[in-house]
Steps between C-alpha positions, in 0.01 A plus 500: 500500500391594147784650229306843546558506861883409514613764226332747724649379796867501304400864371469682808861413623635641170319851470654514826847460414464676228379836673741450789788488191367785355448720845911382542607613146328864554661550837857410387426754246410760692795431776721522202329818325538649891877443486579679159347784631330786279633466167763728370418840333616703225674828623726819386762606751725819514763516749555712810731833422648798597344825335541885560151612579409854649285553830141619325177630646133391360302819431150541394468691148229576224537427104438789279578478112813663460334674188170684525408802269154615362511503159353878367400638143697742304248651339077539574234343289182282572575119542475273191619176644598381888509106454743462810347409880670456807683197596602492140872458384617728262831445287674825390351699234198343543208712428289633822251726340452684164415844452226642216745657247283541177497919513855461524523284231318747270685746590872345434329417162430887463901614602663181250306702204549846612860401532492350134336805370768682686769347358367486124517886590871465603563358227412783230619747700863331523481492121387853528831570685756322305337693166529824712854431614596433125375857359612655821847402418472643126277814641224424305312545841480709762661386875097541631345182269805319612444587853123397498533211330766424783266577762224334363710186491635518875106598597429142339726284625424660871143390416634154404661453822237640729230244307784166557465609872158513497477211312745303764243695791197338382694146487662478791126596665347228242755267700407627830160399480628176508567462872774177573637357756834630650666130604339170543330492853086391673236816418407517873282807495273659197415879459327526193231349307376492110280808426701711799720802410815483570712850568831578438736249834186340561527202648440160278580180727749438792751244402716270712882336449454157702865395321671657806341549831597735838456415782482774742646388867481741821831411654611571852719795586764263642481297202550781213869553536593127454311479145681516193430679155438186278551282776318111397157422634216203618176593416232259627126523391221386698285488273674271280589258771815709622607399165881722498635725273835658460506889530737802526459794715527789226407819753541562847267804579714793724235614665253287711242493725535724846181322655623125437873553449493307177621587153371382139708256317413380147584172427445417091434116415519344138093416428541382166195245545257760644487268841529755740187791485479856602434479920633161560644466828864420509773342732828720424824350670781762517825446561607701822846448558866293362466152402629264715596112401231247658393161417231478285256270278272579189188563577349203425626294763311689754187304621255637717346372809251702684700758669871329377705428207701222465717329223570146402843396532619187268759283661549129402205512239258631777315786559482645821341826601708745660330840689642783441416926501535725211676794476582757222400424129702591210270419135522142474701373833346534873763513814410226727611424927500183658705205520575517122892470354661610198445235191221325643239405251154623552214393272310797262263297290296226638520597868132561582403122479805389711539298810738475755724228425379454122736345243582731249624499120674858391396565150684790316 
C-alpha cells in the first residue's frame, strides 16, 4: 500500500465523523431553540376598567361644509381680472375678481376739484360774511347784504357736503370693484369670466368653509327623543379608512319626514385639516339613552379575526388571546363581554404580530 492510498483510506473515516458531529451540533440546537419558544416581544398594555358609557346607535349620514355662500358683486361693471378656479383655496380678503373702474376713476378726479373749487368759494364768501356782520353791527349796511352774504355762505357749505358724499360714493364703488373673499374657504363653483358683465348681486364664485363640517343624519322617530342638544359624537369616515372624529349634535330638526318617520339632525365636526369633503359618507354614533358602568378597553386592544374580536391578555409575561364582543363606544374606550375581569392587562400596541403563548416585554 502506497502513502497516497493509506491517507485516503484514513480520510474517509474522518469526513465522516466530522459530518455526523456537525449533523449532532445543529440538532441540539434546534431542540434547544424549540424549547425557548418564540422569542419575547415588545408590547404596551392598558388595564381592564370600569367606565360610564351610554347605549348608542350607528346611523348613516352625509358631510356638507357647515359654511357655503356664493359670493355676489356690489356693484356692475365688465370683468378686469378673475385669476381664481375651482378647487382653489382662498384665504380671507383674498381677491376673486376685479372690476373695470377707470370711468369711475375720472370721475372721483372731477368731484375732488369741483369740491376744491367749491370750497375756495366758501372761503371768500365766509370772509364776505364776517366783513358784512362787522358793518351790520355799526349800520353801515343794510340787514339784505348781510343776509345774502349769509345765504350765500350756508348755499356753499351745503355744496361742500353734498360733493364729500359724492366723493365717499365714487370710493366706496372704486372699492367695490374689487370683489374679495368673505372668510377663508375652497372656490367650488365659478359664475363669471374676464370680459363678462357683471350686474348689480351677480353672482362671482361659490365658496366653501371645510374648517367645520355637518353632517346631516336621518334619525329614527323612536330615536329623536333620546338625543341631546350638544350631546358628544363618533363620526366615522369611510372614505378615510373609518378614520373617527369627535362631533356634537348642534340641531335637532322638529319636523321630519311623514313617509320614513325620520327627522334631520346636524351633527358639526372640527375639519381643521380639510380631511373630510363635501358628500363623504359618514358613520354617526348617537348616544340613545343613560350611561351605564361596563368594563371596557381602549380601542386598541381590539384585534380582529374574521367575523370576531378578541384581546390579548398578559399574565406571567405571556400573551394570551382572549375572545370577546363589543359593545357601546365612548371616544377613545370600547365596552367589551366575555370572560374578561376588572384590572386585567390587555395589550394596545404590538398585538397584531402576537401568538398565543408569546413572551412578552411591556414597554411604557
Amino acid at each position: 500500500m502506497t502513502n497516497l492510498t493509506l491517507k485516503s483510506t484514513l480520510r474517509i473515516p474522518f469526513l465522516l465523523i466530522a459530518a455526523f458531529f456537525y449533523l449532532f451540533v445543529a440538532q441540539v440546537s434546534t431542540t434547544r431553540a424549540q424549547e425557548k419558544g418564540p422569542p419575547a416581544a415588545l408590547v404596551k398594555v392598558a388595564e381592564v376598567t370600569q367606565v360610564e358609557i351610554a347605549p348608542q346607535v350607528q346611523l348613516i349620514g352625509t358631510a356638507q361644509p357647515k359654511l357655503t355662500s356664493v359670493v355676489a358683486s356690489d356693484i356692475e361693471g365688465l370683468v378686469e381680472k378673475f385669476d381664481v378656479s375651482e378647487g382653489d383655496f382662498v384665504k380671507k380678503g383674498a381677491v376673486l375678481a376685479r372690476l373695470e373702474d377707470s370711468l369711475i376713476k375720472i370721475e372721483l378726479k372731477a368731484a375732488k376739484a369741483n369740491k376744491a373749487d367749491t370750497e375756495a368759494q366758501l372761503r371768500r364768501a365766509r370772509t364776505d360774511l364776517e366783513r358784512s356782520s362787522k358793518l351790520l353791527a355799526t349800520e353801515t349796511i343794510a340787514d339784505k347784504q348781510y343776509t345774502d352774504d349769509l345765504a350765500e355762505v350756508q348755499s356753499l357749505e351745503a355744496q361742500v357736503d353734498r360733493l364729500e358724499a359724492e366723493i365717499q360714493h365714487k370710493q366706496d364703488s372704486i372699492a367695490k370693484k374689487v370683489i374679495l373673499a368673505p372668510f377663508s374657504g375652497f372656490v367650488v363653483k365659478e359664475h363669471t369670466e374676464v370680459g363678462q358683465w357683471v350686474e348689480k348681486g351677480g353672482p362671482i364664485v361659490t365658496l366653501a368653509d371645510l374648517s367645520t363640517m355637518e353632517i346631516l343624519v336621518e334619525v329614527p322617530e323612536r330615536y329623536v327623543p333620546k338625543l341631546v342638544l350638544g350631546g358628544i359624537t363618533q363620526v366615522a369616515v369611510d372614505a378615510l379608512n373609518r378614520e373617527t372624529f369627535t362631533g356634537k349634535i348642534a340641531a335637532i330638526i322638529p319636523v321630519g319626514d311623514s313617509a320614513s318617520r325620520t327627522f334631520p339632525v346636524k351633527v358639526t365636526v372640527d375639519n381643521r385639516d380639510n380631511h373630510i369633503k363635501g358628500g363623504m359618507l359618514c358613520r354617526v354614533s348617537l348616544a340613545i339613552g343613560e350611561p351605564s358602568s361596563v368594563l371596557a378597553v381602549p380601542k386598541d386592544a381590539v384585534v380582529n379575526v374574521g367575523q370576531g374580536h378578541l384581546v390579548y391578555v398578559v399574565q406571567k409575561g405571556v400573551a394570551n388571546p382572549l375572545p370577546v364582543q363589543l359593545g357601546n363606544a365612548s371616544d377613545s374606550m370600547i365596552e367589551i363581554k366575555g370572560a374578561i375581569k376588572s384590572g386585567m392587562q390587555v395589550v394596545t400596541r404590538g398585538n397584531e404580530r402576537l401568538r398565543p403563548g408569546q413572551p412578552v416585554q411591556i414597554i411604557k
